[in-house]
C-alpha positions in Angstrom: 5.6 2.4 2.8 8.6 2.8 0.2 12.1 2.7 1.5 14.2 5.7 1.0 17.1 5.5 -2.2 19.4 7.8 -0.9 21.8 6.2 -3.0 19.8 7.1 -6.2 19.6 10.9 -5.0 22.0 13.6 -6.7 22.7 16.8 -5.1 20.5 18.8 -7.2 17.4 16.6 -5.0 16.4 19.1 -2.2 15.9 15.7 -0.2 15.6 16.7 3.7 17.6 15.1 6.2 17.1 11.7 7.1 16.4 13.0 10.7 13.4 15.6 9.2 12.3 12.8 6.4 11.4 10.9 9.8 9.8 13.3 11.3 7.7 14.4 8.6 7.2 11.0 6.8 8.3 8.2 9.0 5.9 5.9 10.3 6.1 5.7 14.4 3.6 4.3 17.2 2.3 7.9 17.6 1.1 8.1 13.9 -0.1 4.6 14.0 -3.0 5.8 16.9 -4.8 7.7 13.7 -4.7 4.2 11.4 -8.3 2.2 11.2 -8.5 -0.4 12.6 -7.2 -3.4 10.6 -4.8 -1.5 8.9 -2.0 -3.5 7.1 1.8 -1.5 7.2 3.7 -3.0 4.0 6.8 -2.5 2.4 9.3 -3.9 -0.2 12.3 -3.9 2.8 14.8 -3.6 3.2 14.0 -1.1 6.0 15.5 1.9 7.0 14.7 1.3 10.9 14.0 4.5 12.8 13.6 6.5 9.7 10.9 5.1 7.7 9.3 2.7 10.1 9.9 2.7 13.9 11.0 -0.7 14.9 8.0 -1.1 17.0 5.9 -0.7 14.6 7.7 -2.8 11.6 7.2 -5.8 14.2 4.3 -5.6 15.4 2.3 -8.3 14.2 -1.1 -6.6 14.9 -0.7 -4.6 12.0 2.7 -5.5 10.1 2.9 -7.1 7.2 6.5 -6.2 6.1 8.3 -9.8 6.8 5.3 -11.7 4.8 5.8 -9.2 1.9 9.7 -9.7 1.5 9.5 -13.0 2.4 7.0 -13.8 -0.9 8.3 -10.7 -3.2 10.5 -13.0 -4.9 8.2 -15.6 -5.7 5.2 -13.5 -6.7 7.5 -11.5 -9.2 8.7 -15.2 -10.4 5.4 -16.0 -11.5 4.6 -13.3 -12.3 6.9 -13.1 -15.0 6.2 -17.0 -15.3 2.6 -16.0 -16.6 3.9 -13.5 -19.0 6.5 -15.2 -20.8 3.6 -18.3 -21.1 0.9 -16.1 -22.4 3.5 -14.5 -24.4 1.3 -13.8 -28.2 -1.7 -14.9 -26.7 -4.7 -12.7 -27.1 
């Protein structure tokens, strides 16, 4: 899942209401009933609760993965950028 910018939207954006953008796009428990089995929900957080995610799905530990993924964002883009800088001219 991605989490909605609304503040990097202009007005020329025919972005639909938040309520329709949930209807259409949000994740819910209803939606979740077509996922496979072992299905992992991630996303970048924050969350837009209710809009992008439902809250009972976001927390469900069955399937989320949301908490693990901001928890280690930070330190997976550190070394990320750790690697780079110490392969920097390597070939």
């Amino acid at each position: 899942m991605l989490r909605i910018q609304l503040e990097r939207q202009d007005d020329e954006i025919a972005f639909p209401s938040v309520r329709e953008y949930s209807k259409f796009f949000g994740l819910t428990q209803a939606k979740m009933k077509y996922a496979k089995d072992g299905v992992m929900i991630m996303h970048p957080g924050p969350i837009n609760r209710g809009v992008e995610i439902n809250s009972d799905v976001a927390d469900n530990p069955r399937y989320s993965h949301v908490l693990n993924q901001v928890e280690n964002g930070v330190a997976v883009r550190m070394a990320i950028l750790d690697t780079l800088i110490k392969n920097k001219g390597a070939k």
